[in-house]
C-alpha positions, 0 to 999 in steps of 0.5 A: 500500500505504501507503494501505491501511496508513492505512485500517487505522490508520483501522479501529483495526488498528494492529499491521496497520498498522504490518506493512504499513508496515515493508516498505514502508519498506524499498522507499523506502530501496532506492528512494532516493526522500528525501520518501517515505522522509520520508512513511512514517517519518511515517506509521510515526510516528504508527502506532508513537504509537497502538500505545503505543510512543512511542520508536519513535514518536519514532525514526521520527519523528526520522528522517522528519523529519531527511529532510522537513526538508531537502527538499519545498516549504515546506508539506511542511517545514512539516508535518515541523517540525510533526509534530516539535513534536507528538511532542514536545508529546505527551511533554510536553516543551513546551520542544522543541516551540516553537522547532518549531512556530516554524520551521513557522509560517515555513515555512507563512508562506513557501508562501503557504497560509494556511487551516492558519495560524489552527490553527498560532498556537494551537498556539503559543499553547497551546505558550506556554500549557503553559510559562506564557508567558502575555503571548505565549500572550495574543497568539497565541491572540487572533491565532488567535480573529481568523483562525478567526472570519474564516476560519469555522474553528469547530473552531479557534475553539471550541478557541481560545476554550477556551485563552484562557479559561485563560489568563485 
């Protein structure tokens, strides 16, 4: 069912999305299952950011990740963190983002899985972008510019060259 809630939110029927949703989530919570419950909050998360409800949105997406964080492999730790430093980001509120997507990028270091990682230090970058931090931003998007060309991750590359033409 939470499948069909995400296509739904693919097709732009949020408010269907997020009803189908709901219930769902109650299941999980009776059920116990902590990395499920984790997965639809974040779902609901992102359902609740498309509707234009963003303290909903970061409701639930605090209470997936007080759960993701603490359970899964690193990769899923890392996306809870992520996820995190997005909503944050999204908010404009740079500051709590970073030492988020820090802690992701530790957690991506950890599992061993490394084709997300040129996307992840612009993130970061563009984190330190936002705060003016220009030295470390500097470094980390040249970091990702390396990756992403290696990687032949244009999306990431296109977006990288971007940032570190501002920061220029």
């Amino acid at each position: 069912k939470l499948d069909i809630a995400c296509v739904h939110d693919r097709l732009g029927e949020i408010d269907k999305a997020i009803k189908m949703t709901l219930p769902i989530l109650e299941a999980f919570i009776r059920s116990g299952d902590s990395t499920r419950i984790g997965h639809v909050y974040t779902s609901l998360a992102g359902f609740y950011s498309k509707a234009n409800l963003p303290e909903k949105s970061l409701e639930a997406t605090r209470n997936g990740f007080e759960i993701l964080k603490q359970h899964g492999p690193p990769m899923h730790r890392c996306a809870a963190y992520n996820q995190m430093a997005f909503t944050y980001s999204d908010m404009g509120r740079w500051g709590d983002a970073l030492p988020l997507l820090d802690t992701a990028l530790q957690f991506m270091e950890l599992s061993g899985e490394f084709d997300q990682h040129p996307g992840m230090l612009l993130n970061i970058g563009n984190c330190h972008r936002e705060l003016g931090h220009w030295a470390e931003a500097r470094r980390y998007l040249q970091t990702a510019r390396a990756e992403a060309d290696s990687l032949g991750q244009a999306h990431v590359l296109a977006r990288t060259l971007e940032r570190l033409s501002q920061v220029a």
